[in-house]
ZAMARGU-4260 file (C-alpha; in steps of 0.2 Angstrom, whole numbers, plus 5000, padded with zeros to 4 digits):
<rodrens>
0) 5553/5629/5024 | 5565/5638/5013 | 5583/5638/5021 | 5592/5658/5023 | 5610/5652/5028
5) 5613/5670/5036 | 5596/5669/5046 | 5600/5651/5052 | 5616/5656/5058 | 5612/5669/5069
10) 5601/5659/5080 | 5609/5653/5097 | 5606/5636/5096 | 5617/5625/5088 | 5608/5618/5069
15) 5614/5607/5057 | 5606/5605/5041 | 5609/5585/5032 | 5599/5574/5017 | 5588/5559/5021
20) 5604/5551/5016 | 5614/5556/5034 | 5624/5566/5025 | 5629/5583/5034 | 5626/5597/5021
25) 5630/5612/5032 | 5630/5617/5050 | 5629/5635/5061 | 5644/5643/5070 | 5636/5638/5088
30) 5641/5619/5084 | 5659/5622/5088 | 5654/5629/5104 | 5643/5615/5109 | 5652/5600/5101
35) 5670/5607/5097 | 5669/5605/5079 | 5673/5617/5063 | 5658/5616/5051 | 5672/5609/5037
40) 5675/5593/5049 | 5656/5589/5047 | 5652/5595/5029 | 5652/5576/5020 | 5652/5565/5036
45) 5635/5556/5042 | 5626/5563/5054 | 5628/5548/5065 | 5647/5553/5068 | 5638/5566/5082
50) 5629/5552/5092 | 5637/5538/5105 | 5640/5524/5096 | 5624/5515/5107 | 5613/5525/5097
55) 5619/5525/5080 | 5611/5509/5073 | 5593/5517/5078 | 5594/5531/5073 | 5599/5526/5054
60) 5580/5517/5056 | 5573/5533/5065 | 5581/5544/5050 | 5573/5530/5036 | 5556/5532/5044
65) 5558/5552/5046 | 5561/5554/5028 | 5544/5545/5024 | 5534/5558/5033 | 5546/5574/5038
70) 5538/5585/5050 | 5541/5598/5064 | 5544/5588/5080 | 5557/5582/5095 | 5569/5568/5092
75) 5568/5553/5103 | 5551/5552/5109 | 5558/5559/5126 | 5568/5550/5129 | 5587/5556/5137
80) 5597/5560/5120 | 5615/5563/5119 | 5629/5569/5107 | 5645/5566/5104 | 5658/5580/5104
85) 5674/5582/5098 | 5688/5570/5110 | 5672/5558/5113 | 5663/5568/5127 | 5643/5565/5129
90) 5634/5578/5131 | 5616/5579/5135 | 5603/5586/5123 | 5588/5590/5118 | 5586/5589/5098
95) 5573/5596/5088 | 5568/5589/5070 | 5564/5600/5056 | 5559/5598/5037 | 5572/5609/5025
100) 5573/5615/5009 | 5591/5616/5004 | 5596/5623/4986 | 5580/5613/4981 | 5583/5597/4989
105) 5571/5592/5003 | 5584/5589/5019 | 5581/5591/5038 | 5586/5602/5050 | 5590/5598/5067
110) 5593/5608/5081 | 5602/5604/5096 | 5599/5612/5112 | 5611/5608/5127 | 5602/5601/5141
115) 5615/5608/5155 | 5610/5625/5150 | 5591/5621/5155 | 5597/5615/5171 | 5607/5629/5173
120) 5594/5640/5171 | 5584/5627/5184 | 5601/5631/5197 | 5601/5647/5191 | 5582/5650/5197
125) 5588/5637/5215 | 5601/5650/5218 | 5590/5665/5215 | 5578/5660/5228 | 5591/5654/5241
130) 5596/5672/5240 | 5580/5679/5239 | 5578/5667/5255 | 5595/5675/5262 | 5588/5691/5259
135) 5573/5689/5267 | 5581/5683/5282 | 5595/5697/5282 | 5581/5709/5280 | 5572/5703/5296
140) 5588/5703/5304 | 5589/5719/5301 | 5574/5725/5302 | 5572/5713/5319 | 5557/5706/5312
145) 5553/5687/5311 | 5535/5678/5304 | 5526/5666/5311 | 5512/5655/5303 | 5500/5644/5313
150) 5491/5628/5308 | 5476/5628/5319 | 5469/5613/5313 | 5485/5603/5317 | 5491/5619/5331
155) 5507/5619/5323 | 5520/5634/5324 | 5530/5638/5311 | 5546/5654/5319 | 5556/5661/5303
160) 5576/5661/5310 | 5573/5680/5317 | 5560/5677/5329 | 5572/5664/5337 | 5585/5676/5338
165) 5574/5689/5346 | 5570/5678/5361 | 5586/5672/5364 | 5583/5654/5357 | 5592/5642/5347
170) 5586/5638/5329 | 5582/5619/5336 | 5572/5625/5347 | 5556/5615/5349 | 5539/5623/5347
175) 5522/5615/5353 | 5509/5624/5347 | 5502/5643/5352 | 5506/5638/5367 | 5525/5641/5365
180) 5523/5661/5359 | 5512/5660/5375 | 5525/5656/5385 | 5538/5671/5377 | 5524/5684/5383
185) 5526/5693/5400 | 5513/5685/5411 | 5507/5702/5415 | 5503/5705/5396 | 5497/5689/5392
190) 5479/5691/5395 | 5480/5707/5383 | 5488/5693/5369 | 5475/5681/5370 | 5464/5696/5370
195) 5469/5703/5353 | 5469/5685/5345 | 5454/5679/5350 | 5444/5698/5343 | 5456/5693/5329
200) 5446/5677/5328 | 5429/5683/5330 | 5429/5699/5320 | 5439/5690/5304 | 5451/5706/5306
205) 5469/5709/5305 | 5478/5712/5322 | 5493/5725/5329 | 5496/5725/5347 | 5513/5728/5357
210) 5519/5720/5373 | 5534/5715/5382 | 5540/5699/5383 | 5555/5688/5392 | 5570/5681/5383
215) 5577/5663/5388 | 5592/5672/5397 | 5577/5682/5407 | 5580/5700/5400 | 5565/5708/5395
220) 5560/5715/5376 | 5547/5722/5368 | 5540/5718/5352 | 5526/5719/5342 | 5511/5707/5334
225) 5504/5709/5317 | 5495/5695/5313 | 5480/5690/5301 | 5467/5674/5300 | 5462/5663/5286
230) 5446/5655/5285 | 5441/5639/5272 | 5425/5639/5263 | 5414/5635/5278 | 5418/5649/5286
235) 5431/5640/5299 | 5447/5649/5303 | 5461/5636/5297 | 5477/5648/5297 | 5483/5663/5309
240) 5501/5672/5298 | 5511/5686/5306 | 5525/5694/5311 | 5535/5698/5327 | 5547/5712/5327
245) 5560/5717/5342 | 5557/5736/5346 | 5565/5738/5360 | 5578/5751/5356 | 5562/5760/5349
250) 5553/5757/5364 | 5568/5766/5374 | 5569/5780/5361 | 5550/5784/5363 | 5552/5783/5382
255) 5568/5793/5380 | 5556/5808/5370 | 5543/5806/5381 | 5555/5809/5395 | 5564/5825/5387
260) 5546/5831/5381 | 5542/5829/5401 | 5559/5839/5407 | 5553/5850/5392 | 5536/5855/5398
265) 5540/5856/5418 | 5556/5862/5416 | 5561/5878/5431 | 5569/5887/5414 | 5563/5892/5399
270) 5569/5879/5385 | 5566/5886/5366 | 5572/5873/5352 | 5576/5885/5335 | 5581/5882/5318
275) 5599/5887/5312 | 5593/5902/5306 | 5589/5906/5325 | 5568/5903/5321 | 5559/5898/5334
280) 5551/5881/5332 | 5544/5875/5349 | 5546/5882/5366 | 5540/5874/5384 | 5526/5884/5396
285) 5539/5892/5405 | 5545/5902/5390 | 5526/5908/5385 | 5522/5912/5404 | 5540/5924/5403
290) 5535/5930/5387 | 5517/5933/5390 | 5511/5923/5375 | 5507/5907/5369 | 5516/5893/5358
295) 5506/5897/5343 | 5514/5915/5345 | 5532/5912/5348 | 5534/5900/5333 | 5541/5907/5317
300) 5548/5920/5325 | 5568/5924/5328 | 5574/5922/5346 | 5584/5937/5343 | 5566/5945/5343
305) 5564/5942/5361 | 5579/5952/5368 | 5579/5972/5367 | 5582/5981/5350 | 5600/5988/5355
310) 5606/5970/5359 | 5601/5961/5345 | 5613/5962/5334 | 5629/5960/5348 | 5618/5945/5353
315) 5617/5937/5337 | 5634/5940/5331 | 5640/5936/5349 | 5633/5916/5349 | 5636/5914/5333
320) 5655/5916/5335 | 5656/5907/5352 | 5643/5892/5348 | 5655/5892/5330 | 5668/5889/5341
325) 5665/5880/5355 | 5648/5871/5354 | 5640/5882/5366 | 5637/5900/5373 | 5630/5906/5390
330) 5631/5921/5394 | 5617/5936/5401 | 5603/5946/5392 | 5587/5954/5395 | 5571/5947/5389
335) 5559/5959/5380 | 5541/5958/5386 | 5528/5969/5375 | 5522/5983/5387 | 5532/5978/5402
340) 5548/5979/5411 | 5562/5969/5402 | 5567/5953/5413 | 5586/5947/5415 | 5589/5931/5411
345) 5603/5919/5407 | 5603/5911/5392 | 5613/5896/5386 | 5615/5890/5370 | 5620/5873/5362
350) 5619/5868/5346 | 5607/5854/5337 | 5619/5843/5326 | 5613/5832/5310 | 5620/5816/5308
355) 5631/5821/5295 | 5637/5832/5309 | 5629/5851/5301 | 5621/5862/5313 | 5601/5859/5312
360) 5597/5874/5326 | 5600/5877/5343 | 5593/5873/5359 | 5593/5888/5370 | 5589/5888/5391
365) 5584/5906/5397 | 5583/5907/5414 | 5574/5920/5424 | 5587/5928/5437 | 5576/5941/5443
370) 5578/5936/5461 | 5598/5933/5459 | 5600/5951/5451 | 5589/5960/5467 | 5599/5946/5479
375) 5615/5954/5471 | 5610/5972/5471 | 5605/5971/5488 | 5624/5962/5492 | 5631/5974/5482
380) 5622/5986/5494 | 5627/5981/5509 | 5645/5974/5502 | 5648/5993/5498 | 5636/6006/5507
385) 5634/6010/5524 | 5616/6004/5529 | 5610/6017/5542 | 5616/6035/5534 | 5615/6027/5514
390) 5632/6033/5512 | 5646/6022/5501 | 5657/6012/5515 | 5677/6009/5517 | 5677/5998/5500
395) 5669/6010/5491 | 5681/6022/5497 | 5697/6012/5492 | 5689/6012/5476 | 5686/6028/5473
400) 5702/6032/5478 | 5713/6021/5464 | 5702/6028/5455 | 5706/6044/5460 | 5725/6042/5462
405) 5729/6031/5445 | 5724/6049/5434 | 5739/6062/5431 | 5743/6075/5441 | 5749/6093/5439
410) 5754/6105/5448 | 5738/6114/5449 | 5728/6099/5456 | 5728/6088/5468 | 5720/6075/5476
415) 5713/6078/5498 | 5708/6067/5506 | 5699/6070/5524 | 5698/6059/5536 | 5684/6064/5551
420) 5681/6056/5566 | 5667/6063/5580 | 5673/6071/5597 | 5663/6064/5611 | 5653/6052/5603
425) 5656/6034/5611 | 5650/6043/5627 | 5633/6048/5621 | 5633/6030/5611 | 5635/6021/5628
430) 5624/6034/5640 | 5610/6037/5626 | 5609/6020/5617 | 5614/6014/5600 | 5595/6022/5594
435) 5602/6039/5601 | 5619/6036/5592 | 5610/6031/5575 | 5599/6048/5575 | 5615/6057/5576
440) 5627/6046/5567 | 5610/6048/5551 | 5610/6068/5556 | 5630/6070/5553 | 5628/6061/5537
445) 5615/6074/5531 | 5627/6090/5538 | 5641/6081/5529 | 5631/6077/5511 | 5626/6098/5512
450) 5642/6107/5516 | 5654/6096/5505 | 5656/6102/5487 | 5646/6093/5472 | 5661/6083/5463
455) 5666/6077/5484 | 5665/6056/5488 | 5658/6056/5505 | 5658/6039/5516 | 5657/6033/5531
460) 5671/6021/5538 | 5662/6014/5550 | 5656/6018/5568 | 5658/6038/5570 | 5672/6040/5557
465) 5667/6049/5539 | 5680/6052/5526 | 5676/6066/5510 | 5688/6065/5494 | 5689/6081/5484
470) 5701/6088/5472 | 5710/6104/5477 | 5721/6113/5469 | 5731/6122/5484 | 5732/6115/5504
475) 5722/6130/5511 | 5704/6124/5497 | 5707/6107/5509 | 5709/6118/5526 | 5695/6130/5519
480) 5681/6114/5518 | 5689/6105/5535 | 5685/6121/5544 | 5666/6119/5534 | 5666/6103/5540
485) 5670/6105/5559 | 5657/6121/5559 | 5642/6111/5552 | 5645/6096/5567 | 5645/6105/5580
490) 5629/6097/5584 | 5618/6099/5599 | 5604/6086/5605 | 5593/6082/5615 | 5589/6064/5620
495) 5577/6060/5636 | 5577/6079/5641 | 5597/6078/5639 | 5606/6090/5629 | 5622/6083/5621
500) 5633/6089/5609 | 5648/6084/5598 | 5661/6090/5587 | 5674/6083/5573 | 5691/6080/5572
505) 5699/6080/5554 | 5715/6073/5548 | 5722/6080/5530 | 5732/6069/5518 | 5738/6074/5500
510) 5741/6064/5485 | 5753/6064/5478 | 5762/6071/5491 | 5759/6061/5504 | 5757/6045/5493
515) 5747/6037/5481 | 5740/6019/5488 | 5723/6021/5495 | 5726/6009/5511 | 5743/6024/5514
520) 5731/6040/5511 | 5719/6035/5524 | 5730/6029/5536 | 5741/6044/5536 | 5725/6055/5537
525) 5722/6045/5551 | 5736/6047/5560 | 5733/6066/5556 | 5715/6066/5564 | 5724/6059/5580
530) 5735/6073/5581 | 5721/6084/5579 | 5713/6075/5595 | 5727/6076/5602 | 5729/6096/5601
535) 5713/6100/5608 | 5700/6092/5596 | 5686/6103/5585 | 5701/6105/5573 | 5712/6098/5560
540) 5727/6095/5557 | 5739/6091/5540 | 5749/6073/5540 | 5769/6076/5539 | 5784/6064/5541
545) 5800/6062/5540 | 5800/6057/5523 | 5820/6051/5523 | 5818/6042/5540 | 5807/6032/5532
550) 5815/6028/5515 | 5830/6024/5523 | 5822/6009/5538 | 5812/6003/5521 | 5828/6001/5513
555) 5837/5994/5525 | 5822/5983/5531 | 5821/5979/5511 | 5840/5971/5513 | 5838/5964/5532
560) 5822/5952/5523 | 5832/5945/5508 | 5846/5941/5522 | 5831/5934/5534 | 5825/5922/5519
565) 5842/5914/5517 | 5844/5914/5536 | 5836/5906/5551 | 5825/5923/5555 | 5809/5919/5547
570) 5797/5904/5556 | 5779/5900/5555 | 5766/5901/5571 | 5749/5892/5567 | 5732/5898/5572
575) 5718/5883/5575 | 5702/5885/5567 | 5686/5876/5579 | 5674/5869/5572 | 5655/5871/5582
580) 5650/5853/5577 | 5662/5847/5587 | 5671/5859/5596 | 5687/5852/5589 | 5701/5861/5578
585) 5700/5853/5562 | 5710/5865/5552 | 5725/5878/5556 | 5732/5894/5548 | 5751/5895/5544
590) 5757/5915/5549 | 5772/5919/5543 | 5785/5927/5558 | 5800/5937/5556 | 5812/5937/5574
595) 5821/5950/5568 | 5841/5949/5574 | 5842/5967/5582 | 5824/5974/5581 | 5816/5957/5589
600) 5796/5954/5580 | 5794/5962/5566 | 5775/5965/5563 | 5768/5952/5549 | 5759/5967/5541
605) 5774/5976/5538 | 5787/5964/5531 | 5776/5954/5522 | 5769/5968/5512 | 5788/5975/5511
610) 5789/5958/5503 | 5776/5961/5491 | 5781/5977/5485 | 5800/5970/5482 | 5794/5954/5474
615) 5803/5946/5489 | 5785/5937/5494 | 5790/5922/5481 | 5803/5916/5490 | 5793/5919/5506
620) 5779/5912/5499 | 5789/5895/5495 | 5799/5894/5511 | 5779/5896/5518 | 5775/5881/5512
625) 5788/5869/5515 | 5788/5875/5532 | 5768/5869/5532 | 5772/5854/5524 | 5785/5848/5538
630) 5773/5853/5550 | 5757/5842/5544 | 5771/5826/5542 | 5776/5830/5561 | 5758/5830/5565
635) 5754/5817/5555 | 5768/5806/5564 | 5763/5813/5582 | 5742/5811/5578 | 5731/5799/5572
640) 5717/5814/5571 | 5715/5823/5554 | 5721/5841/5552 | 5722/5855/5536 | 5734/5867/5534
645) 5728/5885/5529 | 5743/5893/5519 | 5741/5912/5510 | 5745/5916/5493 | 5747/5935/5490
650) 5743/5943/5472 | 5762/5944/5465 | 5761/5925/5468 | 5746/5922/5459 | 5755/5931/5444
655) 5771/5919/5446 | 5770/5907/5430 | 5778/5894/5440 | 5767/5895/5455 | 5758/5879/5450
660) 5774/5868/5447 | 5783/5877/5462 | 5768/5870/5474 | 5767/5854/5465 | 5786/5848/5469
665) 5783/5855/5487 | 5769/5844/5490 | 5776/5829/5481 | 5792/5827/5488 | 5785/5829/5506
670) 5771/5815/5498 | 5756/5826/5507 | 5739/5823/5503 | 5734/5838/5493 | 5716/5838/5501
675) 5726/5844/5518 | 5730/5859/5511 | 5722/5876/5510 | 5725/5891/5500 | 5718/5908/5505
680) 5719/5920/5494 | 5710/5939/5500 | 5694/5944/5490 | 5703/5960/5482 | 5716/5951/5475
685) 5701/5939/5467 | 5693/5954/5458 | 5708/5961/5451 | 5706/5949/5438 | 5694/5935/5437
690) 5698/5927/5423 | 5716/5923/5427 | 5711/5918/5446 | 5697/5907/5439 | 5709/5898/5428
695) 5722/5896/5444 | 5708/5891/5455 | 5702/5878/5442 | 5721/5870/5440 | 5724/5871/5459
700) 5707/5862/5461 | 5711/5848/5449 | 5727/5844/5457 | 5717/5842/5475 | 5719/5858/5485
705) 5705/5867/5492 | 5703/5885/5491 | 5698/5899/5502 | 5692/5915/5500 | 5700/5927/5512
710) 5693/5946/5520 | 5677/5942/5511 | 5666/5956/5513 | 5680/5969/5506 | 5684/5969/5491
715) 5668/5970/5478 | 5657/5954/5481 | 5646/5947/5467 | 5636/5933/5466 | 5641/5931/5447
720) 5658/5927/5450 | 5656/5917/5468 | 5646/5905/5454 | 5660/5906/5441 | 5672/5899/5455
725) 5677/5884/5463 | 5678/5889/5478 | 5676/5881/5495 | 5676/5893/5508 | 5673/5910/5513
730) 5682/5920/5527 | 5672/5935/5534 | 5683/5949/5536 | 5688/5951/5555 | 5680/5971/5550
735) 5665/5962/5549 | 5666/5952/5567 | 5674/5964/5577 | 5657/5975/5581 | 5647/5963/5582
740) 5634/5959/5591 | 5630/5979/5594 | 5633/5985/5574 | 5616/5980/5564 | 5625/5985/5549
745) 5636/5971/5554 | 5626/5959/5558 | 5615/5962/5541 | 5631/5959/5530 | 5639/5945/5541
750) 5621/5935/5539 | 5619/5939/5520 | 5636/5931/5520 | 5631/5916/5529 | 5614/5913/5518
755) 5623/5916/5503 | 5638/5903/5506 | 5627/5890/5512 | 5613/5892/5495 | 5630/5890/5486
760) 5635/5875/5496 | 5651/5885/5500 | 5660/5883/5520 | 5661/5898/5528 | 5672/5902/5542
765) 5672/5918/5553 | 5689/5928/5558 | 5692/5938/5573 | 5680/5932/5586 | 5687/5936/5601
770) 5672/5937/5614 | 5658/5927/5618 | 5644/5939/5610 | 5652/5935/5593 | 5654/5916/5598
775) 5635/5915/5603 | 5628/5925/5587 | 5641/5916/5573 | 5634/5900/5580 | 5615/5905/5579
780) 5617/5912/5560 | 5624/5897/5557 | 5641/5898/5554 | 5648/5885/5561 | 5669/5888/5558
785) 5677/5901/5569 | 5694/5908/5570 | 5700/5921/5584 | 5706/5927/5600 | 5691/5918/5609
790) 5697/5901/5606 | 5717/5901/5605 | 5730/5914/5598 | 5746/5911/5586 | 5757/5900/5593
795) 5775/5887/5586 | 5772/5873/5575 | 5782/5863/5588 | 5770/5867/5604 | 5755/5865/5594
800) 5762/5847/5587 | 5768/5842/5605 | 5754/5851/5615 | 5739/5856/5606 | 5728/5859/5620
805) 5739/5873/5629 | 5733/5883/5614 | 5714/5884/5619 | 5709/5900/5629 | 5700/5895/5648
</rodrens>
């Protein structure tokens, strides 16, 4: 071999080139870096100057004999070799001898390979498997998955350290055989185990099986088995590997689906799951039995496909915004059905998030309120039509009336309003029967729809009084259609071979003349029709007043109440509620009073809506409440039994901003429990504005109170809204009880109510009973809270503290 300094230099081991003489001739950059030396402090020295002393002596004989018969081969004849470096230290190595030809003189090469670096490489390739080892077991962690290998010849177990952990057991844990997985399965599952083996066995095929097992602290896991056999050359089985893996969490996420797909498929509602480009991608039974078609049909399509044409594009631009915003819409629609009627339903939507937190669809719930939308027609109905003559009913008058009197007036119209009441009618009512006054109460209804103009509002009050709203533009067009009026009901009838006959009176108000609040219109008409009785009957007659008599009292009776709320004047009587259940008063009503110091009682209806009007009701309204709160601590401290207190809220209070904190600081300092307290707030005042009262109910609610609605019945009832609100009791409006048990229209509203409340899980409590017909029929509809005459009448906070019997009526 022909020596090529550069080539020799540029292999990694360390060589030195030397003559059969010992004497080093040239040595390879990689020397220093094994032995420390600089090639020019070896150049000229023996060889021998890079072994131990020990070894010098025989190698000078080794070199002699290698020079008779140089050939490729290692140095030492195995045995450990070492070299000295630079400072003395040994270093172990393996040197390899090679012949050389050097500038024409045959000289040796040796090289020298460091031992360490072949046991690093051995530690090196240690390391890599512990952490190949480590990763393993970190991966079956993870993955909670352990193997398990079985001798059977010798039935011993071998448990990577995951299977310990999955049964709870310590890594000393001692196995004996099979028998010791045994033990970890649930004895219910075990025979299925030894089942799955033992096929294993005698089919020679791999096994997968899942079961439940118990843990050493007793809880119970599921996990499952994969395992294989090995068989030696005879054909015996010798060997059983697998694995055990802990799928517990994916046992509870497929019972999880399998329960949603269970509430999925016999859900009441409609349930479609959609993509986030609103497509549909499954939907349950309910939604193809509403739509009329199957699965297959309904996926692909856009959900905005199933809702009519015109409200497609609102719909979709609608959820989009509120689901954006919020998370979730609800709100009402109309399914369209091919070749049917469209069916309302209420749909909810609520959006499907990724994990990364992007929307992935949407999950909509369309529920079919078919049934709800006829219930509430038919309340609406009989909330605002009279049920015998199909007229509208006192509501729907007061409607129609701010509706009338909110639009501009000029001097060449005005707005009549005539008020008619029946001459002679209670007489043939109690002589002929309610039959015979039906017929003829249904016949004056008829008359009354024919002679009226088209663009008149006809209604009937209730009982024999009608009212017709029309728009004149002089008093004698009103006079003109009250002398129509009278002609066409001078009716004649006979009933059981008895002839009858009737007439009307009719009482004229104008607005704006004679005001412009609905409630003031009829009542002044009302007052006019009594005039007209009063003058003969069979006529009419127009409402006039002494308009400055009655500015003047309402502005002294204006200043007499501010004077009253700073004084003594104003006090509170209390009216107990009974419960049926028991026959015990569970809850009162605070009535404000007003002992006037020179006129005496002032009614409540007159000062309190004085109050009202003047903004005067806060103050009122606070003065209420403390007034009730001293009362429940006197009762509290006089009675061990539990009582409420029932305290009315009129609408400029509701509008108060600090109505909330006013009521809060009442309460607390007086430390009563909020759940004592009521607040009652009428139906009309409700509907005014929804959301605002839904908002005040919500924060009243949270801060304990309960709430009532009062005069329900009045104003426009809706089951839409009674679902929207947290309410917790309804009070029929006394208009309601009074005619009761005779008036079927009555009696129909009053047990709508009743059915309604209770299917909303709402109390409902009656007003103005006051005989023992209304007391027997409230109790077999099933209203079980009554408040009247019958029972006990207004009386001070002090008698009913010290004496709450004498209130009871014998």
């Amino acid at each position: 071999m022909i020596a090529d300094p550069a080539l020799l230099d540029a292999i990694p081991d360390s060589l030195i080139v030397c003559n059969h003489q010992g004497e080093i001739l040239w040595c390879n950059g990689q020397v220093r870096n094994l032995l420390g030396y600089r090639p020019e402090e070896l150049i000229g020295h023996k060889v021998e100057i890079l072994l131990p002393a020990s070894l010098r002596e025989i190698h000078q004989s080794h070199r002699v004999d290698y020079a008779k018969e140089p050939t490729l081969r290692p140095m030492g004849n195995a045995q450990e070799l070492f070299a000295l470096a630079k400072g003395g230290r040994q270093v172990p190595v393996d040197i390899e001898l090679a012949p050389l030809s050097w500038h024409g003189e045959r000289c040796v090469a040796a090289v020298i390979r460091c031992r360490l670096t072949k046991l690093a490489q051995e530690a090196e390739q240690q390391t890599l498997l512990r952490e190949n080892e480590e990763r393993l077991r970190r991966s079956q962690a993870i993955a909670k998955i352990g193997t398990w290998d079985w001798n059977i010849l010798e039935d011993t177990v071998t448990w990577s350290a995951e299977i310990y952990n999955i049964f709870g057991l310590p890594q000393n844990y001692k196995i004996e055989g099979i028998q010791a997985i045994y033990e970890m399965v649930l004895p219910e599952d075990e025979a299925h185990f030894r089942h799955y083996i033992s096929s294993a066995t005698r089919e020679q095929t791999a096994f997968a099986f899942e079961h439940r097992a118990r843990r050493i602290d007793g809880s119970l896991c599921y996990v499952r088995q994969n395992g294989e056999a090995f068989y030696n050359a005879q054909g015996e089985m010798v060997r059983m590997l697998g694995t055990t893996q802990d799928i517990s969490k994916e046992h509870e996420r497929r019972r999880q689906l399998q329960l949603s797909q269970t509430i999925f498929e016999n859900a009441n509602d409609g349930i479609l799951a959609t993509d986030a480009d609103l497509n549909i991608i499954s939907a349950n039974p309910v939604i193809e039995k509403l739509c009329a078609c199957t699965q297959e049909q309904l996926i692909g399509k856009s959900i905005l496909s199933l809702v009519p044409q015109y409200a497609e594009v609102d719909l979709s631009r609608e959820v989009r915004r509120v689901v954006n915003e919020e998370g979730a819409w609800r709100g009402e629609s109309e399914l369209f059905i091919k070749n049917a009627p469209d069916i309302p339903v209420m749909v909810s939507v609520a959006t499907i998030q990724s994990s990364d937190g992007r929307e992935d669809g949407y999950i909509v719930t369309v529920t079919d309120i078919s049934k709800l939308k006829l219930n509430e027609a038919q309340l609406d109905f009989l909330a605002h039509y009279d049920q015998l003559t199909r007229l509208p009913n006192r509501t729907s008058l007061l409607r129609e009336l701010a509706k009338r009197t909110a639009q501009t007036f000029t001097d060449s119209s005005s707005l009549y309003l005539l008020y008619i009441d029946l001459d002679g009618f209670k007489q043939i009512n109690d002589s002929q029967g309610h039959s015979a006054g039906d017929e003829l109460l249904y016949e004056v209804a008829e008359q009354l729809r024919h002679c009226v103009p088209d663009d008149a509002f006809v209604s009937r009050l209730g009982g024999d009084e009608f009212a017709v709203v029309c728009d004149f533009s002089k008093d004698q067009d009103a006079e003109l259609l009250a002398r129509k009026i009278i002609h066409c009901l001078r009716l004649h009838k006979e009933f059981a071979e008895i002839s009858v006959s009737i007439s009307a009176s009719v009482g004229i108000t104008c607005c704006p003349r004679d005001g412009l609040e609905p409630l003031e219109l009829i009542k002044k008409a009302d007052q006019a029709m009594y005039e007209a009785k009063a003058n003969g009957k069979d006529g009419f007659e127009h409402y006039s007043d002494n308009v400055g008599h009655m500015l003047r009292r309402r502005l002294q009776m204006t200043s007499d109440l501010s004077k009253a709320l700073k004084g003594k004047e104003l006090f509170l009587d209390v009216q107990p509620k009974l419960n049926l259940r028991d026959s015990r008063a569970f809850s009162v009503e605070a009535l404000a009073r007003w002992r006037h110091s020179k006129l005496g009682l002032i009614p409540p209806d007159e000062f309190i809506a004085l109050a009202e009007e003047t903004g005067q009701i806060l103050d009122l309204g606070r003065q209420v409440l403390t007034k009730a709160m001293e009362f429940i601590v006197d009762w509290r401290a006089a009675h061990t039994s539990s009582l409420s207190v029932a305290v009315n809220l009129s609408a400029k209070q509701l509008h108060d901003k600090n109505l909330l904190s006013d009521i809060a600081l009442i309460v607390s300092h007086y430390e009563v429990d909020p759940s004592w307290i009521e607040f009652e707030i009428t139906e009309s005042v409700v509907m005014d504005n929804v959301e605002s009262s839904l908002r005040l109910f919500n924060a009243l609610k949270k801060m304990g109170f309960r709430i009532a609605i009062d005069d329900f019945g009045t104003g426009y009832s809706s089951l839409s809204y009674l679902n929207k609100l947290p309410i917790d009791i309804l009070k029929i409006d006394r208009s309601f009880i009074a005619q009761l048990p005779d008036n079927q229209d009555d009696l129909a509203i009053v047990s709508a109510i009743i059915s309604m409340a209770k299917s909303l899980n709402i109390e409902v409590v009656a007003e103005g009973v006051e005989t023992e017909g209304q007391y027997q029929l409230l109790g077999e509809l099933g209203c079980e809270q009554l408040q009247g005459y019958y029972f006990a009448k207004p009386g001070s906070l002090q008698d009913y503290i010290q004496k709450p019997w004498s209130f009871w009526q014998d």
